[in-house]
N, C-alpha and C positions, 0 to 999 in steps of 0.2 A: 688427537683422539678426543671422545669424549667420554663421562663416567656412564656406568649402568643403572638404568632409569633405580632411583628409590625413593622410599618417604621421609620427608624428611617434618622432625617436631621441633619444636624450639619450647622447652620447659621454662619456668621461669622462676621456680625453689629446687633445691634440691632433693630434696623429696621427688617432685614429677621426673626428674633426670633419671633416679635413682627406678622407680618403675617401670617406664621405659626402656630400661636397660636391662629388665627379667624377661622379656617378651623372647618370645621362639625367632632365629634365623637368626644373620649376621647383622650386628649391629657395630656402630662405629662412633664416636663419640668428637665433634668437630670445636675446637677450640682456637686459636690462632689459626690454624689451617695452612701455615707453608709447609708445614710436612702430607698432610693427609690429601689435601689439594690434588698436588702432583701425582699423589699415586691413585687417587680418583681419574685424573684425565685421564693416566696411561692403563687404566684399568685392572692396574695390580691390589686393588682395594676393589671390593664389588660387596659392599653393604647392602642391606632389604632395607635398614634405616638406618637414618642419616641424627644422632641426637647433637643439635645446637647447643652449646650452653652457652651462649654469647649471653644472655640476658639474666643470667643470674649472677645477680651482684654481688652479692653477699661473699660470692668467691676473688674477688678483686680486695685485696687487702695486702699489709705492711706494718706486723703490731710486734713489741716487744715485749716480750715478758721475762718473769725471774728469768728463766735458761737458758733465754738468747732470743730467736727473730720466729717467728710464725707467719707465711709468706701463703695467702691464697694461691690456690693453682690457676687459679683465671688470668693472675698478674700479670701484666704485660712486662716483658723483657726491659722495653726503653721505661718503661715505670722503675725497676730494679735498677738500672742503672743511674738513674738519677738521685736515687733514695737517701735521703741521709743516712734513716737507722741500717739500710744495705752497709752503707760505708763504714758504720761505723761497727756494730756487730756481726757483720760476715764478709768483711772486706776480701775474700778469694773471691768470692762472686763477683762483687764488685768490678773487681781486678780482671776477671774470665769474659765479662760479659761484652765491651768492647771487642773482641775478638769473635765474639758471635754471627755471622754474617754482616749484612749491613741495616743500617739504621731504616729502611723500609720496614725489612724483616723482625727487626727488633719492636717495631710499633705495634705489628701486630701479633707475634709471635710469644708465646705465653712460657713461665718457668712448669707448671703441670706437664704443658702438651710435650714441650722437650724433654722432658724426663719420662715421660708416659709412652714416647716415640721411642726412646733404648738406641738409638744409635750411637754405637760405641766410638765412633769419632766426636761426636757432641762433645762441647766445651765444659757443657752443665751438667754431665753426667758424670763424668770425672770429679768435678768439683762438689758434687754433692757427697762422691762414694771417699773424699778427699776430709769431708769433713760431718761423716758419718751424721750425715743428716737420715732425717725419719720423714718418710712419708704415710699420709693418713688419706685412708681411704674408706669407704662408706657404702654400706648395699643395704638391702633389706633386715639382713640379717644383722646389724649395726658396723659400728665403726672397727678399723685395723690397724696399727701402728706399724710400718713397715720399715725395718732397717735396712737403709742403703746398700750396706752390706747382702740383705737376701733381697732386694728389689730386680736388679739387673739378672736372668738368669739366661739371656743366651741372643742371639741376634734380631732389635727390634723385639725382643719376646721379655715380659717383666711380670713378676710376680701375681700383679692387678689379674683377679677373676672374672669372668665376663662380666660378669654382673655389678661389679664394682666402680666406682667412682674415685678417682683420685680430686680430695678438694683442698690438700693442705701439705704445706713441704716445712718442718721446724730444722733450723739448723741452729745448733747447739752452740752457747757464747763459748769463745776463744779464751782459756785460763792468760792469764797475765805473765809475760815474757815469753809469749809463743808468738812467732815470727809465719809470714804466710810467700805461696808466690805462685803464678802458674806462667808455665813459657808452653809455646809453640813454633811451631814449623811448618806455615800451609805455602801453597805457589803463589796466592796473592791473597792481599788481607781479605778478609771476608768468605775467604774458601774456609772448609773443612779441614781442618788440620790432619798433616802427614804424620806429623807427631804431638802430642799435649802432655804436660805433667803438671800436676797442682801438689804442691806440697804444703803440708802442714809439720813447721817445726816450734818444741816448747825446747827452751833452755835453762837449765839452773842457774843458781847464783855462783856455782864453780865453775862453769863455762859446760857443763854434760849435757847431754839430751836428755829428756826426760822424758821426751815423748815426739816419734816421726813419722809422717804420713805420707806416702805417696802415692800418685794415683793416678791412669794414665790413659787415654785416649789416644784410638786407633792402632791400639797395641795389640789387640785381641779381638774373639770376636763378641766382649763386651768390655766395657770399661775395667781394667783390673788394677788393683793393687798389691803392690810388690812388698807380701809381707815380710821375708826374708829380708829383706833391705832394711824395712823400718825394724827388727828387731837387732841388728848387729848394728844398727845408729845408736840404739838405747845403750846410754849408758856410758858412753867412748865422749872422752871431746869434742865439741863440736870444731870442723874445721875440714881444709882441705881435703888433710888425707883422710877422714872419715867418709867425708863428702864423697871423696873417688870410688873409695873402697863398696859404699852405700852403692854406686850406681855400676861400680859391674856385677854386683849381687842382683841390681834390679832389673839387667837384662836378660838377664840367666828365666829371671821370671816369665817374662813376657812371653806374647805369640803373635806377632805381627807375620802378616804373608804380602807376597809381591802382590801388585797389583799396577794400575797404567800411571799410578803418581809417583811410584816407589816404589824400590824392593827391600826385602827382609834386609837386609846388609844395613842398610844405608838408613833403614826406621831404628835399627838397633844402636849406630852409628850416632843419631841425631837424637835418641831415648839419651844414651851415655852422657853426648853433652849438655841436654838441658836439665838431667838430671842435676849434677853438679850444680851447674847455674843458680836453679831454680834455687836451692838446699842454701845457696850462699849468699842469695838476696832474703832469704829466709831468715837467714841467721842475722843480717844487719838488724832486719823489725825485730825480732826477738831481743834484741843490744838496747 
């Protein structure tokens, strides 16, 4: 098939995107384009315009500051993965981003567009609501700090106002002896994950937790986290049996439903054990 005729602009500040984007009718905002592409062809996207940002720079960046990493929304995926300050101040991403489709889609495929697409199987959606990152977004009316936490609000559906621009994702430096890890389960690498966990664990110098995150794709019908789990982690030894206990609280959480890769059984089955998993490679980095 192909897409329904529209106009399409290529802004080259943000500022022009940002106008653009008040105008009457459905408007669509194309940045990497493996997600909007496809539903362009099959016509389940039917924009009146088409806003490019491919050419506005300013959105391509990788800067650290006091609180951690401040990451343009423009960035391209395979830039993320190669990044030092990625590896070194948000190394779950790091760790996530391999497992992102394949390295085509990675070259051109953006950490905004992914986040701003809400597909709750996304690798990066989890990992962001994993490590309560903020995104910043921009209209006429000025700037928005959007916590991860109320970003995600239902399928492909986030926060972002029409009008809005998503130009900026900061995710927050890792406190010291906090340990990270994300596991999955897709049918062949570079698929969408059947199941995804990104956990975030800190440890004391008694061996407790002090603080645990978990967070999980294609669970639901957005990225969720199993708060129950991470508060009966707090506090408890870390270890096995906290670890177990931790992940059948965090099935109990979840809503994963059958579909042609999986059924609920078997997503709750494979949540169980990479919960565990994940929590105990966690705990080594934390060591």
């Amino acid at each position: 098939m192909k897409p329904v005729a529209f106009d399409l602009r290529q802004p080259g500040t943000v500022d022009e995107a940002v106008e653009l984007l008040t105008g009457d009718g459905e408007v669509k905002v194309l940045a990497g384009g493996q997600s909007l592409v496809p539903l362009l062809n099959f016509r389940l996207a039917r924009p009146e315009l088409l806003v490019d940002i491919n050419r506005i720079s300013e959105l391509q960046y990788v800067r650290e500051e006091a609180g951690g990493l401040a990451v343009g929304a423009l960035t391209r995926q395979r830039a993320l993965e190669r990044s030092e300050p990625v590896a070194r101040l948000a190394p779950l991403v790091a760790e996530a981003l391999p497992l992102v489709a394949h390295v085509p889609i990675r070259n051109r495929g953006t950490l905004g567009g992914s986040l701003a697409h809400a597909d709750a199987a996304a690798e990066l959606c989890a990992v962001a609501l994993a490590l309560d990152a903020v995104l910043v977004a921009v209209s006429r009316r000025g700037r928005r700090e959007i916590p991860a936490a109320e970003f995600f609000l239902g399928p492909f559906t986030t926060a972002l106002e029409p009008d809005e621009l998503l130009i900026e994702v900061r995710f927050p430096r890792l406190p010291a002896s906090t340990g990270w890890a994300f596991e999955e389960v897709a049918r062949r690498k570079g698929d969408f994950a059947m199941v995804g966990v990104a956990v975030v664990l800190g440890v004391g110098a008694d061996g407790s937790v002090v603080q645990a995150r978990l967070a999980y794709a294609s669970m639901g019908p957005t990225p969720l986290r199993a708060g129950r789990a991470e508060a009966a982690l707090t506090g408890r030894t870390a270890g096995p049996e906290a670890f177990a206990e931790a992940a059948e609280l965090a099935i109990s959480e979840l809503e994963p439903t059958d579909d042609i890769h999986a059924d609920r059984e078997y997503r709750l089955h494979v949540a169980r054990v990479l919960t565990r998993r994940a929590l105990a490679r966690a705990l080594e980095r934390a060591r």
